[in-house]
C-alpha positions in Angstrom: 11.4 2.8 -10.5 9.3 5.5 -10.9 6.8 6.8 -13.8 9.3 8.7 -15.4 12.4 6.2 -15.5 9.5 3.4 -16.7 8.5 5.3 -19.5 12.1 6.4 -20.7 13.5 3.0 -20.5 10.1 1.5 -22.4 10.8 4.6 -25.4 14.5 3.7 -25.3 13.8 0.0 -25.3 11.3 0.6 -28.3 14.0 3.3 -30.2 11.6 5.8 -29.8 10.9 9.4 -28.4 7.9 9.2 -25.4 4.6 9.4 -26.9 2.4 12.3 -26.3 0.3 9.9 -24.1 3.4 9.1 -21.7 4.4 13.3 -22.2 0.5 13.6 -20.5 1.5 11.2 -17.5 4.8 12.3 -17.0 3.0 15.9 -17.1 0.5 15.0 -14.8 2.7 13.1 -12.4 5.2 16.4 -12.1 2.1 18.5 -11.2 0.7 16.1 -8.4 4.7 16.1 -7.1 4.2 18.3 -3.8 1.0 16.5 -2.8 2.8 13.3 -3.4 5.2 14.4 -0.6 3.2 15.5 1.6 1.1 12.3 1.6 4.3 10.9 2.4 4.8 13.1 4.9 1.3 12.5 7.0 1.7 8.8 7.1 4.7 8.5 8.2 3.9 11.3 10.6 1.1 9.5 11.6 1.6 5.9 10.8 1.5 4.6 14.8 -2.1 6.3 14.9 -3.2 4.7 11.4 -2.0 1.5 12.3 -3.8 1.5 15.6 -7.2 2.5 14.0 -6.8 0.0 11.5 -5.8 -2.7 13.9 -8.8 -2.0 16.1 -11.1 -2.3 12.7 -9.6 -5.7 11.9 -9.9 -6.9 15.4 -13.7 -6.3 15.5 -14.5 -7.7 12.1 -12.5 -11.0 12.9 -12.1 -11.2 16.9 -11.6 -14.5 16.6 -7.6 -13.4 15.2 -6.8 -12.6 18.6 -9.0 -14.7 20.6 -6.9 -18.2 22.2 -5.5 -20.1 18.9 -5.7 -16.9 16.6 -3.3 -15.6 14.5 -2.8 -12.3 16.4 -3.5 -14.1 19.9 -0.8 -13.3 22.7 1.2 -9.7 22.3 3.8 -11.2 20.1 1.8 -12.5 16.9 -0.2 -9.2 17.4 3.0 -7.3 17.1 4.0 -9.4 14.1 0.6 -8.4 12.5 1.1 -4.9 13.2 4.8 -4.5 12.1 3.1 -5.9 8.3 0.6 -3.3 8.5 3.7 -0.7 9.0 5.6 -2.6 5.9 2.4 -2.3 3.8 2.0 1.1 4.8 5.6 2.1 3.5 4.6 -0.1 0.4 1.6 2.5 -0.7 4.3 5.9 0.1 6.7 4.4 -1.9 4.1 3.8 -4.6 2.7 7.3 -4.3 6.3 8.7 -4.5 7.5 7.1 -7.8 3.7 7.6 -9.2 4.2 3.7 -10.2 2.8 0.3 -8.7 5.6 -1.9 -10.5 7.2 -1.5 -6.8 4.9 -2.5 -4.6 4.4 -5.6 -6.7 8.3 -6.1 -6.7 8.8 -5.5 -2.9 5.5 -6.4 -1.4 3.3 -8.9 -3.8 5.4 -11.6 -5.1 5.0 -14.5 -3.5 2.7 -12.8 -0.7 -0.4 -15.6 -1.3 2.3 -18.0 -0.7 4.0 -16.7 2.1 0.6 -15.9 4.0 -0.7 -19.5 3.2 2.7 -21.3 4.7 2.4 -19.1 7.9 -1.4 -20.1 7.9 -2.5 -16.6 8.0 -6.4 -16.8 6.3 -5.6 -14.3 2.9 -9.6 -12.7 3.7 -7.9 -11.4 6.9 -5.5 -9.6 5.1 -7.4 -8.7 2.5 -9.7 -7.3 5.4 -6.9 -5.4 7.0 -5.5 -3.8 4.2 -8.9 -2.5 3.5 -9.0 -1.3 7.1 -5.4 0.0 6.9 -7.1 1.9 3.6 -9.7 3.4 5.6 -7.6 4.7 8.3 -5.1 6.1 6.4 -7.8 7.9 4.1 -9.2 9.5 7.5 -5.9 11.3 8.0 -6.1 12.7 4.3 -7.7 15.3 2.1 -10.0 14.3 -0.6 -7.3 15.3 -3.1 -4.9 13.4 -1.4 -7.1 10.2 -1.2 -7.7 10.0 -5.0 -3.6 9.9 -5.4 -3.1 7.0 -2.7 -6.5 5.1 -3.2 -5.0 3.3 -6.6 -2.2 1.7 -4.3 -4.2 0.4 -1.6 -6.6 -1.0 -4.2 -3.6 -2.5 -5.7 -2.2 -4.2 -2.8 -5.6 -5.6 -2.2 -6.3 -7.1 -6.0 -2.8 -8.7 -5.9 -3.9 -10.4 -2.6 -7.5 -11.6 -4.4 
C-alpha cells in the first residue's frame, strides 16, 4: 500500500481529515515521485551487476558459505542465494515506489528469522549480505537517490536482527 492510501485509510478509519503532518508527507513523497522511478529504473536495469558485486562481498567476508558443506557450496545453493538477493532487491523498489515499508514487512519479513533458521542458513550471513547488497546498489546511485533507498535496506536488515 503506499504512503498515500496508508494515510487516507488511517484519517478515514479515525473519521478525520489528514493532518497537516500526513499533508507534509504526502507533499514530500509527490515531490521525490520522479526520483523514486528512476531508482527503480537503475536497479532493475542493473540488478544482475548489483547482485554480482554483492555476491562477491559476501563471499569474501564468509568464504566458508561456499567452501565444501556451506550454504552457497556447489552452483545450485549459490544460485538459490542469489535468486534471494534478486527477491530482496525487488523488495527495497517496491518500498521506494509506494514511499512505505509496511510492504516489504508484509512480503519479505514475516516469518523470514524462521524460514532462514529451518533451512539452516546462519541469519549473520544474511544480515551480511543484505548489507553487501546495500552497498552495491548504493554504488550504482546518486547521493540523492541513496538517502531515498537507504531507509529500506536498513529496514530489511533491523527486521532480520
Amino acid at each position: 500500500m503506499s504512503l498515500v492510501s496508508q494515510i487516507i485509510l488511517n484519517a478515514d478509519n479515525e473519521l478525520r481529515y489528514p493532518t497537516i503532518g500526513e499533508l507534509q508527507s504526502i507533499s514530500n513523497y509527490l515531490k521525490t515521485g520522479e526520483i523514486r522511478i528512476c531508482i527503480s529504473i537503475k536497479i532493475r536495469n542493473k540488478e544482475k551487476e548489483i547482485i554480482q558485486q554483492a555476491s562477491k562481498s559476501i563471499f569474501q567476508i564468509h568464504p566458508e558459505y561456499i567452501a565444501p558443506g556451506g550454504n552457497a557450496e556447489g552452483s545450485r545453493k549459490r544460485s538459490l542465494c542469489l535468486r534471494d538477493y534478486g527477491w530482496y532487491l525487488r523488495l527495497v523498489t517496491y518500498g521506494v515506489l509506494t514511499g512505505d515499508k509496511n510492504s516489504i514487512e508484509k512480503i519479505g519479513l514475516i516469518g523470514v528469522r524462521e524460514m532462514y533458521s529451518s533451512l539452516g542458513v546462519p541469519i549473520i550471513g544474511m544480515i551480511d549480505a543484505i548489507n553487501c547488497l546495500k552497498e552495491a546498489t548504493i554504488k550504482t546511485l546518486q547521493e540523492d537517490e541513496v538517502v531515498i533507498i537507504e531507509p529500506y535496506f536498513n529496514f530489511i536488515i533491523q527486521g532480520m536482527s
